[in-house]
C-alpha positions as CSV (number, residue, x, y, z in Angstrom):
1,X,15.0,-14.7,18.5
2,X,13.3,-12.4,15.8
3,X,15.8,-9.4,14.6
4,X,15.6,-6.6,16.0
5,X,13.8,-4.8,13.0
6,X,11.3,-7.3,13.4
7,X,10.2,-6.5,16.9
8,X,7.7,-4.3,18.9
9,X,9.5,-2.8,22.0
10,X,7.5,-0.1,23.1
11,X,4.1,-0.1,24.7
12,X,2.8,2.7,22.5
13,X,3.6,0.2,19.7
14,X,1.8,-2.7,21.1
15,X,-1.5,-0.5,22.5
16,X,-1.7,0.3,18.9
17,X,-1.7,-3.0,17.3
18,X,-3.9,-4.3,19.8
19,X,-6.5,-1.6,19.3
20,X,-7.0,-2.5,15.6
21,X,-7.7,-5.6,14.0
22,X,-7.9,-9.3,16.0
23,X,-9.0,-12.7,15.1
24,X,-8.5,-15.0,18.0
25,X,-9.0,-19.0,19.1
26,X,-9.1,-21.1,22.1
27,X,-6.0,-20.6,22.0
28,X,-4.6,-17.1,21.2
29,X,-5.6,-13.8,19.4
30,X,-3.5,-12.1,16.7
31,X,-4.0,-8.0,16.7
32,X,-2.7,-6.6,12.9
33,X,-2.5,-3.2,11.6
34,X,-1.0,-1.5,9.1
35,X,0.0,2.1,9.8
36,X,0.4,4.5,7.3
37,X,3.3,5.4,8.1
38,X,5.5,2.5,8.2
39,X,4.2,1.5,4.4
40,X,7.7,-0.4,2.8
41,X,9.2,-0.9,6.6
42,X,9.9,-4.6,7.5
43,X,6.5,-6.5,9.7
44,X,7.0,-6.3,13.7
45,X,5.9,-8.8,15.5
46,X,5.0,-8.6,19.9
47,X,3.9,-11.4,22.2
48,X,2.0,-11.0,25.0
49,X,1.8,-14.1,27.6
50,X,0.3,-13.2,30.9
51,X,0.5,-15.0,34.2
52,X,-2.7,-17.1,33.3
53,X,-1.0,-19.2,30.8
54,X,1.1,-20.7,33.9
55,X,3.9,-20.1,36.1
56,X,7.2,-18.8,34.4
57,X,8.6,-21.9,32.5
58,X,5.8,-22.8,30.7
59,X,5.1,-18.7,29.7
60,X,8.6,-19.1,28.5
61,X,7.8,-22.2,26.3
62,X,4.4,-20.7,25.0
63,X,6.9,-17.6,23.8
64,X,9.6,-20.0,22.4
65,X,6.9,-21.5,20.2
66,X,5.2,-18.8,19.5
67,X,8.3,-16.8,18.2
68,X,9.5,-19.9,16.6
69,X,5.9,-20.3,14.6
70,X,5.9,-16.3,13.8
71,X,10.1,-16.6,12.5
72,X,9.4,-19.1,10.1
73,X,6.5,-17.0,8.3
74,X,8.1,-14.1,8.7
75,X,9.0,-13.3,4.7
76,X,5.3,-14.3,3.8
77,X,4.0,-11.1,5.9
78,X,2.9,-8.3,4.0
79,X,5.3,-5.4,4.2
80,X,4.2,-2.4,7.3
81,X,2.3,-4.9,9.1
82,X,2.6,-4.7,13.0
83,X,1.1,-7.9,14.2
84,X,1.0,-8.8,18.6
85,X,-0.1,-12.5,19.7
86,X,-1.4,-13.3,22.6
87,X,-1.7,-16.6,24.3
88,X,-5.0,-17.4,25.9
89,X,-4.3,-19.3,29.1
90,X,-5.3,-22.5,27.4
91,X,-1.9,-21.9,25.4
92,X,-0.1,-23.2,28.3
93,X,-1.1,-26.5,27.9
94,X,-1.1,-26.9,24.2
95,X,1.2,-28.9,21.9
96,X,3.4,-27.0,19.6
97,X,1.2,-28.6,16.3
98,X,-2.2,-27.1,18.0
99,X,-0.3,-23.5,18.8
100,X,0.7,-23.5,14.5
101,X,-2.9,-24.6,13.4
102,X,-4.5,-21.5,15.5
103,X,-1.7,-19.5,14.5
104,X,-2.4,-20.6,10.7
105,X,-6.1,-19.9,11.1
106,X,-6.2,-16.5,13.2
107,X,-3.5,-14.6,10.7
108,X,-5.0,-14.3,7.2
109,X,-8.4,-13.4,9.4
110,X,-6.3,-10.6,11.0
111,X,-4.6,-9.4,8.4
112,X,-8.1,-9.1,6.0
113,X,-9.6,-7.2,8.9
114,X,-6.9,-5.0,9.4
115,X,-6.0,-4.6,5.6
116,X,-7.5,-0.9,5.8
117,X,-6.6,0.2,9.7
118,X,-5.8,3.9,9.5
119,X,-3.2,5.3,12.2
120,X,-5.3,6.5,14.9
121,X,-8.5,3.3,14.3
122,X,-9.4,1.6,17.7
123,X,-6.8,3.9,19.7
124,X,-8.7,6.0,22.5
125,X,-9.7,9.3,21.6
126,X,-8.7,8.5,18.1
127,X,-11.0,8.4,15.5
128,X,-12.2,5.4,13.7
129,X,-13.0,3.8,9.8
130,X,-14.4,6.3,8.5
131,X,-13.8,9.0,10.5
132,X,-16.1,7.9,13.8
133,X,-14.8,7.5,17.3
């Protein structure tokens, strides 16, 4: 389990993070952003597994992994980054080895897109780089 300070918990948190940057596979998508105003605070990590990945044990085992591959990169994460992964349903029946490759690829893409996210970018009625909607 990731420490507390680590973790998203509220849907506000994880609306905005998934509004902002993404890079994604076969396998999963990683949203990143970097809010202003949590510049110096510790990276937050959520996971979102929906029913399509499979029935309850394996959505638990796609988790496992997932928080497993996210805890063991955890120091290298820039600090003020709020990253969510989601598992594409073809995460359910991937190995453990295929999960950290598309992990390993989709982050750094992520994190370069989402290296200049204001606040309010990609959240509804927010405004956007620049200043658009």
């Amino acid at each position: 389990m990731l420490p507390a300070r680590h973790r998203l918990r509220r849907p506000a948190e994880f609306r905005a993070a998934i509004g902002a940057a993404r890079s994604g596979s076969r396998l999963l998508v990683v949203h990143a952003t970097r809010p202003p105003t949590r510049a110096g605070s510790p990276a937050r990590v959520g996971f979102v597994v929906s029913r399509a990945v499979g029935n309850a044990v394996v959505r638990n085992r796609v988790k496992r992994r997932l928080r497993a591959l996210v805890a063991a990169g955890l120091p290298a994460l820039p600090p003020g980054v709020d990253l969510v992964v989601r598992a594409n349903a073809a995460a359910g029946t991937a190995t453990f080895d295929d999960l950290r490759a598309a992990f390993d690829r989709c982050l750094p893409r992520a994190l370069t897109k989402g290296r200049g996210a204001s606040a309010d970018a990609g959240v509804p009625g927010g405004a956007g780089p620049g200043g658009r909607p």
